[in-house]
N, C-alpha and C positions, 0 to 999 in steps of 0.2 A: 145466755138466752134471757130475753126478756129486759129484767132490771137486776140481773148478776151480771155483774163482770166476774170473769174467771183469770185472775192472773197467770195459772199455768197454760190456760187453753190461748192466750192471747199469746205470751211467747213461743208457745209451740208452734204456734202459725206463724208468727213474724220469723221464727228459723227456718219455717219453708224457704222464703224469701231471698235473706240475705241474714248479715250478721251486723252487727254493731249495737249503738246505744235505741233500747227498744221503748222504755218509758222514761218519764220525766217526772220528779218526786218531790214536790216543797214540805216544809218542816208548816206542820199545824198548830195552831193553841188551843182551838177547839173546831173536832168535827163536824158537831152537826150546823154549829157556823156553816162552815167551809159549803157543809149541802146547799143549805139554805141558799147561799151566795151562788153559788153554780145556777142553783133553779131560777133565781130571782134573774140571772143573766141570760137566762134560754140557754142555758148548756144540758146536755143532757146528763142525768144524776144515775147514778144505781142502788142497790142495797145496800147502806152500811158495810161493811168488813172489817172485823176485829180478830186478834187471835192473843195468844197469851202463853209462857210452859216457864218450867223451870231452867235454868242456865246454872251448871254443874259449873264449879269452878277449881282452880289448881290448887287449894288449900283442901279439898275436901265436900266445903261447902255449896249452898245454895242460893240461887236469888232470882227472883220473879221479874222477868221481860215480857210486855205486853203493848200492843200495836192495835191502832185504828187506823182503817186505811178507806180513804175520799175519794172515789173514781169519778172520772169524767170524761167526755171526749173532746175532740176538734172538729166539728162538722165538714172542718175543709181538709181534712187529715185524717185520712184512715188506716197509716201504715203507723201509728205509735200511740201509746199511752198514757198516759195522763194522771196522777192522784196526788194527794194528801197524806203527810202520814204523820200522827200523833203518838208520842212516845207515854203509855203510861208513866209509866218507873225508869223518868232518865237518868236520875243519880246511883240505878244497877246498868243502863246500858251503857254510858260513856266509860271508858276507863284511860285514863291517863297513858297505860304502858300501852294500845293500840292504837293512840293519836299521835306518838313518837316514833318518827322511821330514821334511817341515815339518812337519806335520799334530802332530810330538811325541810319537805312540805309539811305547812303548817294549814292550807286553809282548799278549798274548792273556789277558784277565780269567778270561773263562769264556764257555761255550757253554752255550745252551739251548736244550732241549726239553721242547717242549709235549705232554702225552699226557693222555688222560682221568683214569688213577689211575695216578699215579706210583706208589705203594706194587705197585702189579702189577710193573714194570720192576727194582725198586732190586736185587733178587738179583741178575740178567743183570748190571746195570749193575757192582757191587760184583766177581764174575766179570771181566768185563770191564778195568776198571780196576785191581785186583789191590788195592783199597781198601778193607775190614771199618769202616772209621766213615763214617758220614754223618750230616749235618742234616737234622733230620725238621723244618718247622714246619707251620702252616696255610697256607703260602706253597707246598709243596711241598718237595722234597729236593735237597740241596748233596751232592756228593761233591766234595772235595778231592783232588786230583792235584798231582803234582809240575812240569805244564805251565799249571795253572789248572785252576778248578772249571767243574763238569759240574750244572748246575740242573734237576729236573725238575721242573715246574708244569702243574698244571690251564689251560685256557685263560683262567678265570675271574681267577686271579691274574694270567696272565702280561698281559691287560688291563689290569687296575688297575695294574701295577708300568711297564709299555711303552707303553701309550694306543695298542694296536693289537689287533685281535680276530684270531682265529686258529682260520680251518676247517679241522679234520682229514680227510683224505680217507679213506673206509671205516674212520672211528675209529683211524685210524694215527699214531703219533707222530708231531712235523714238528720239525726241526733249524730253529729260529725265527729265530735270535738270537747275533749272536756279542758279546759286550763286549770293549772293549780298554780298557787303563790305561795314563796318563803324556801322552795328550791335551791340544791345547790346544785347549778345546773353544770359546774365539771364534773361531780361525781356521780352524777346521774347518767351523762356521757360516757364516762369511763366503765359504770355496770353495764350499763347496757350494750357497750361497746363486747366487754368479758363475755355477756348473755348471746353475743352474737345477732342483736336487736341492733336496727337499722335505725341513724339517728340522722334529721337533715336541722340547720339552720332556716329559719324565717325572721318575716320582721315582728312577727308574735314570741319567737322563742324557739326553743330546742322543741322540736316534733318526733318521737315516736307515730312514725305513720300506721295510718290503720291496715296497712297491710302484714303489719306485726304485731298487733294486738287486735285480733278478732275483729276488724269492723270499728273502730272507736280510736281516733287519734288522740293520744295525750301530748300536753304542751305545758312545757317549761320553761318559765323568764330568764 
């Protein structure tokens, strides 16, 4: 209400709806930048949000994780959300042994959204991301970020590139799709094959469709 955003109250309505990817999260350097820049582009800004607690760890001991988190919205986009999030203490949140899996992903490629005409969103998005170039094709628009690119396509591409169709709810963008890189995409196949998870080929890669992972298609090169 007001100038809170409630991130529990925002996802519990987005579950009314449907399921998949609900917000969208860029890594921060500083917050009240981040405000600053929202306001200065006509976005609309909310209250700060920070939280903080200790993080128990498997030796016994303890270590301080602490989050500032930059909301915003999309004026043309009411079904998702939007922030910033700055890591106080990132040399206690990263740890080595949960950025190594089998599976061999090393990084986050890019996220996608699907929306009717991407060229409606790319100002917001540009705003948003603090990013003045983008790739325009017949495929839809790439923004490049310093975490990985941000895709927006029509459903009609995002079809032909994923070999999965994609209803928009009340013509709302949908968070479709996340890619990762540095996969090993037979043994990826072959778990999820064991997990009894449905794997299709595209021209993007191995897809886990979203009909086996909650709403949110993952893709592997």
């Amino acid at each position: 209400k007001g100038d809170v955003f409630s991130f529990g109250a925002f996802n519990r309505d987005f579950l009314k709806e449907r399921q998949g990817g609900s917000m969208l999260v860029l890594e921060s350097k500083d917050p009240a930048a981040d405000r600053a820049a929202f306001a200065h582009a006509g976005l609309p800004v909310f209250a700060p949000f920070s939280f903080e607690r200790e993080q128990a760890l498997s030796d016994g001991g303890t270590r301080k994780v602490g989050f500032d988190l930059t909301f915003t919205r999309d004026p043309g986009d009411a079904g998702n959300g939007f922030f910033t999030c700055f890591h106080r203490f990132p040399e206690n949140f990263w740890s080595a042994a949960y950025q190594s899996h089998r599976n061999g992903v090393r990084a986050l490629k890019s996220v996608v959204v699907v929306c009717e005409e991407p060229a409606m969103h790319h100002i917001f998005y540009s705003a948003f991301t603090g990013e003045r170039e983008m790739r325009a094709t017949s495929l839809g628009i790439t923004i490049t970020t310093p975490r990985g690119e941000l895709k927006l396509m029509p459903p009609s591409a995002y079809e032909r590139l994923f070999g999965e169709t994609v209803a928009l709810v009340n013509a709302q963008p949908r968070i479709s799709a996340v890619m990762f890189s540095g996969g090993d995409r037979l043994r990826i196949e072959a778990d999820c094959r064991k997990a009894g998870l449905e794997t299709r080929s595209s021209p993007e890669g191995l897809v886990v469709p979203s009909t086996a992972t909650a709403g949110l298609s993952l893709v592997f090169p």
